[in-house]
N, C-alpha and C positions, 0 to 999 in steps of 0.2 A: 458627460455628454456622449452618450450612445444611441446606435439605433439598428436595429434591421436590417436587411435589401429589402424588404416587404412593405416598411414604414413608409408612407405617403402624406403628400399634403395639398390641402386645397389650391395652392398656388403652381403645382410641379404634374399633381396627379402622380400615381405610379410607375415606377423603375419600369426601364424598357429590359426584357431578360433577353439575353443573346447567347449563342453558342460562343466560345473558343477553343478548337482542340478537347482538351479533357476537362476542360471548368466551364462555366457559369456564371456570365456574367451581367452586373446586373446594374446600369448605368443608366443615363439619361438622354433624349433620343435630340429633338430638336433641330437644330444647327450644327448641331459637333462633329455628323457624319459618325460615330464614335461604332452607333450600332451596325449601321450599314457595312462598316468599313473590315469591323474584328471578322468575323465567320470569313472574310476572303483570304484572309491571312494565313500561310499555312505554315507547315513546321519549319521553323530555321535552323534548330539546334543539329551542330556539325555542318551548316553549308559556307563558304568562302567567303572573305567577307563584300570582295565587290558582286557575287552573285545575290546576296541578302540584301545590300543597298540597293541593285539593282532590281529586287520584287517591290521594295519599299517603295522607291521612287514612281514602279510604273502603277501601284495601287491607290497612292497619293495624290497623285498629278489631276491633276481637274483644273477648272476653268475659275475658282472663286479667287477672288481678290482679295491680297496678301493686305493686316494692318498691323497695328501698334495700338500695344494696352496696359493697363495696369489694371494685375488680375491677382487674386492672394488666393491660396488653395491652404487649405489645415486637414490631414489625415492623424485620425487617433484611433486605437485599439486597446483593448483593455485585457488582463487575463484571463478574462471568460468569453474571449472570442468575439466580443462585442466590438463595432469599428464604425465610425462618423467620418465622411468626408463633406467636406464644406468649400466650396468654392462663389466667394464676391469679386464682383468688377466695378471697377470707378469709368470702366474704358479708358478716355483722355482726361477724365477730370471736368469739369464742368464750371468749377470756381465757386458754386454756391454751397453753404453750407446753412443746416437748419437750427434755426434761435434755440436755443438752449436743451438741443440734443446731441449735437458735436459730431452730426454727420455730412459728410459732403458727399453729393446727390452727384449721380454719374450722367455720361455725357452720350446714352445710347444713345437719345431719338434725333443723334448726327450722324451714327456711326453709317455706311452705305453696306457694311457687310452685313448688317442686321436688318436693314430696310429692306424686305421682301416683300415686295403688296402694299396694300395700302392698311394705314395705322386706324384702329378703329378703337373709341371709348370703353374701356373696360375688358379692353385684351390684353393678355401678356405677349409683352414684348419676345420677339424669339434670342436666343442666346447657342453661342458655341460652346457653355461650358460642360464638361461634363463628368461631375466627381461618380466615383464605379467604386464596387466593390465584388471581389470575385469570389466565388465559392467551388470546393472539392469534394464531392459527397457529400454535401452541408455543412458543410466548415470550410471555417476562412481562410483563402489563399493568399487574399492582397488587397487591400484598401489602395484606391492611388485617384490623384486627382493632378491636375494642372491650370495653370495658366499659360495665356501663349495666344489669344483672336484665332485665326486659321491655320498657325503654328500647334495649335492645343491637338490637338486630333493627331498630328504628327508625333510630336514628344511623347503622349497617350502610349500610343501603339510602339515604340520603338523602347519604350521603357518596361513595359507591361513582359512584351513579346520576350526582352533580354532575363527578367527574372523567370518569365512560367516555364516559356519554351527552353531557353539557354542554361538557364541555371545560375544566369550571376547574383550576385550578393546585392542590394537594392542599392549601396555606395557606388560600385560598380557599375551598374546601370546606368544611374543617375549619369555619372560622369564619364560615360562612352560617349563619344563624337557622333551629333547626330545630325541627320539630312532633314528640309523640306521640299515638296518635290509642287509644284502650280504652273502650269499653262506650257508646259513640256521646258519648263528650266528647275534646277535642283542647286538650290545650296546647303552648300556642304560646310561642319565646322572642320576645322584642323584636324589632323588624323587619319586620315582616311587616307587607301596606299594609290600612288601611281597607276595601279593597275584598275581600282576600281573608279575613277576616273574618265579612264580610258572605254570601262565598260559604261560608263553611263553616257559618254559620249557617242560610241558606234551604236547606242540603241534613238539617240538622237536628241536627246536631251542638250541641252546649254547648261553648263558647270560653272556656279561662280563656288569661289573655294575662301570663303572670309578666314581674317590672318589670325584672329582667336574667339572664344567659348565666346558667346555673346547672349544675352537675354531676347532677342531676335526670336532663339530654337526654343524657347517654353524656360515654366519653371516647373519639374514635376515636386511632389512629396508624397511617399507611401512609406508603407506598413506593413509589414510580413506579421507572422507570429512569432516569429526571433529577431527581426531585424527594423530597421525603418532608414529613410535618408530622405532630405531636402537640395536643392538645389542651388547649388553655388552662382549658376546665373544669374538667379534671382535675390541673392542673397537670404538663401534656405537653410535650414537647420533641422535637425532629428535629436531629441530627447528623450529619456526613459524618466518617468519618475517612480520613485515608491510609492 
């Protein structure tokens, strides 16, 4: 199960393509904020870490209203550079499930972060999610997708930024301590030093500081062409097969 950044479908339309620094990225537009948000981002590799929290948070911060979901992300790659990112949402769950298909039907047309406008027959629903795949000269840098409602966007970008720009190892990434930043408050997982705190504080922000990793901050999983990782929040995993 492969596909392109080019491959399309009647349900999604075509990849939104956006800049990042030296790649190419080619993601999903919607609700995610996902496109709007990479091109402002600029290099971190080598800067401090409370002044890197401190871009994060002030690029993040917006007015949309924080929820809770259950959202499954699948990133695959194959030896010929091929990569499918897949991202479904139950949201909350709904309770119904359909007679003898074995699927239980999600609980968007409650959610209020997706209720934008009025609902009309025969339109798709808007969605936060938004599975990406990156490109270097036309080849693949990095498949990554997440779950996370308005957490996703966040873990996105703070995951993505740590492998392209920084150079960690996608385990690594994954498992860096990370912020969300809404309505001029930031929370923050464990980790993060006393000092960058302080700076998120004198720029004005409200710091809660949760006591550990929690599925709150997203689940990502991605794909390098040497590497791949899932997310322990979420209870994530990364395999190789032959």
């Amino acid at each position: 199960m492969v596909s392109s950044p080019a491959t399309t479908s009647r349900s999604t339309g075509p990849p939104v393509e956006v800049p990042y620094l030296d790649w190419r990225v080619y993601t999903r537009g919607d609700l995610s904020g996902l496109p709007e948000t990479l091109p402002r981002l600029p290099r971190l590799r080598g800067l401090p870490e409370a002044e890197r929290a401190l871009l994060f948070a002030q690029i993040l911060d917006s007015e949309q209203p924080d929820g809770v979901g259950d959202t499954t992300n699948i990133t695959v790659a194959d030896a010929d550079g091929n990569a499918c990112v897949l991202t479904t949402s139950l949201g909350l769950g709904s309770g119904d499930f359909l007679p003898d298909f074995d699927l239980h039907l999600n609980s968007m047309l409650g959610e209020a972060d997706l209720i934008r406008g009025a609902l009309e027959p025969g339109d798709r629903m808007g969605s936060m999610m938004a599975p990406s795949i990156v490109l270097r000269e036309g080849s693949l840098e990095l498949a990554i997708g997440a779950a996370g409602g308005t957490r996703l966007r966040s873990a996105l970008l703070e995951v993505a930024a740590g492998v392209l720009d920084e150079g960690l190892a996608p385990g690594e990434a994954v498992g860096r301590p990370r912020l969300h930043a809404a309505s001029s408050r930031v929370q923050l997982e464990p980790g993060f030093s006393k000092g960058t705190v302080d700076a998120l504080e004198r720029d004005g922000f409200e710091v809660r500081v949760w006591p550990a990793q929690h599925h709150f901050f997203g689940g990502v999983s991605l794909v390098t062409p040497n590497d791949a990782a899932g997310d322990p929040r979420r209870s994530g995993a990364a395999a190789q097969l032959p």
